[in-house]
N, C-alpha and C positions, 0 to 999 in steps of 0.2 A: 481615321475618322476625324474629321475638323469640328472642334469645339462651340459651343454656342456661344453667341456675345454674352459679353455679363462681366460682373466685377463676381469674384469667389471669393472664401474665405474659409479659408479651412485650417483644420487642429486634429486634436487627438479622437475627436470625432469623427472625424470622415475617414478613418482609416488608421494607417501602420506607416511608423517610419524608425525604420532598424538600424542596428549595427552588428556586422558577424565581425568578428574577432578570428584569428586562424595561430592557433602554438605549431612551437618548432624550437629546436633545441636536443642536446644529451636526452634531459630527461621527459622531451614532448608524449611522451607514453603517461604518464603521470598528471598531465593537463587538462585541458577541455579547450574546444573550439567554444566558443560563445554566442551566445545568440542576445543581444539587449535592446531593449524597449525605449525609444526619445518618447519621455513622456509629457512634455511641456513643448511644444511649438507652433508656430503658425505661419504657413502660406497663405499668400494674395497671391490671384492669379486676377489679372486682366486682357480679356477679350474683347477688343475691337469690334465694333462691325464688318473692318477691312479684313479679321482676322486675328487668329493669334499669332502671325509672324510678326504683326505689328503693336502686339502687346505687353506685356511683361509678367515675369513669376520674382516674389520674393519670397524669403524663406527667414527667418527667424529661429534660432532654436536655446531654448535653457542649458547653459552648459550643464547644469546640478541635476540636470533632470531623467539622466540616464539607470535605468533599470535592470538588472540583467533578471530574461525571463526563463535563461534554461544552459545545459551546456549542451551543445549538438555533437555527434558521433555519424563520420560520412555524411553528414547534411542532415542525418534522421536528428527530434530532439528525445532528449534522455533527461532521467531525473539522476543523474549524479550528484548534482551538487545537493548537501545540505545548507540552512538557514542560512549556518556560521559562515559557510564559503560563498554563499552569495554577499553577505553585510562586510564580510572583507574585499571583496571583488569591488566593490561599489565604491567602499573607503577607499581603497587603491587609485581605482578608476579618478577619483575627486583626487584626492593629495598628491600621489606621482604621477600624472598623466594629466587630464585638463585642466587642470587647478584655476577651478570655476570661480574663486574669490576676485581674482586678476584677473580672467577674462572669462567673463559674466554668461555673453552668446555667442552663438554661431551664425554668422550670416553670409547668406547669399543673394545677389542681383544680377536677374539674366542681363547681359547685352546686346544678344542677338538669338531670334530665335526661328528655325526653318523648317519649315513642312517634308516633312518626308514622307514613305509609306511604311501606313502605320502609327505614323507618332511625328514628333518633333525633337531637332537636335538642338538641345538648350545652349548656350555659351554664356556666361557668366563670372562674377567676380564672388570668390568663397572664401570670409575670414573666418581664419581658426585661429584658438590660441596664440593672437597679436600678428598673426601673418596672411596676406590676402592675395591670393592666386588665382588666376584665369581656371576655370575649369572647362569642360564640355562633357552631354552626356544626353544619353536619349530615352525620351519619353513614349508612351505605347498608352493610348489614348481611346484605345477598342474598350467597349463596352461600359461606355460612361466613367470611367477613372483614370487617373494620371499612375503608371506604373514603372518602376524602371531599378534600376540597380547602377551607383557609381563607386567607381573604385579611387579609394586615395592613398597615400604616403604618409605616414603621418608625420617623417622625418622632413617631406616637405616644410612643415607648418610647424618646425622646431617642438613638436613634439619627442620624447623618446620613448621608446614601445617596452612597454613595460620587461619586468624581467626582473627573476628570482632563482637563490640557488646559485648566488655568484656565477649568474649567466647561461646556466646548466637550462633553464627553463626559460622560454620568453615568447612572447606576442609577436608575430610578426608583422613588419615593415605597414606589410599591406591590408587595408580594412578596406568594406564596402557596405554600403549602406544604400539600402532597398526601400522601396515605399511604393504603397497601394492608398492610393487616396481617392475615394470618391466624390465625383461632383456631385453630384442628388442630393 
């Protein structure tokens, strides 16, 4: 489905835009896969009249602004976590992991973006944590909302994935981060 012309502008409002987390490790039986909430950001989306291949998406995100809403088991969510282990999750996430003092946001600018079916293959440039990399990734566009799931590295982006228990327990490599956003 090809998008209407318009300038957009969306945030926490129009929808959902996540981060799952995935444990591994000795002691990954003892963990939680994660489920967390970006709860500060905003996309521009610009549609042409020639279209949106000829338009752009930027993206903006609070680094401080991450939530964790739950731990997930097989992808179902579960209330394991209490209070405390979420308000440590979060501490963690800020102090050893995006250390939001030093790098404040998360940004991304499409550079090319191409009609497929279905959606659109975004290509863009994505800073995290003082590091800015090409990425690519695709959008599903049925039913009035931008939808899609990208996967990252965070070792890419000189992150390192968390880990406790003298390494027995840790995050791995690999995060993806999902988003349902509505135009309307």
């Amino acid at each position: 489905m090809s998008l209407k012309a318009g300038s957009y502008c969306l945030d926490t409002n129009s929808g959902n835009l996540n981060v799952y987390t995935f444990k591994e490790g000795l002691l990954s039986k003892l963990a939680h896969d994660l489920l967390i909430d970006i709860t500060k950001f905003k996309v521009n989306l610009e549609v042409p009249e020639a279209g949106f291949a000829s338009g752009s998406l930027v993206l903006e995100i609070q680094a401080n602004s991450l939530k964790v809403i739950c731990a997930l088991k097989d992808g179902e969510r579960t209330d394991a976590l209490k209070e405390k282990d979420i308000a440590d999750i979060e501490k963690d996430m800020g102090a050893k992991v995006l250390h939001p003092d030093k790098y404040p946001t998360v940004n991304f600018r499409s550079k090319s973006i191409q009609e497929k079916e279905g959606g659109y293959k975004i290509n863009g440039d994505l800073s995290l944590h003082g590091v800015t990399k090409s990425i690519d990734f695709d959008i599903d566009t049925s039913g009035g909302s931008l939808k899609g799931m990208i996967t990252l590295l965070q070792k890419d982006y000189g992150i390192k994935p968390f880990k406790a228990m003298m390494g027995t327990l840790k995050i791995k490599n690999e995060i993806n981060i999902g988003f349902d956003l509505s135009l309307s």
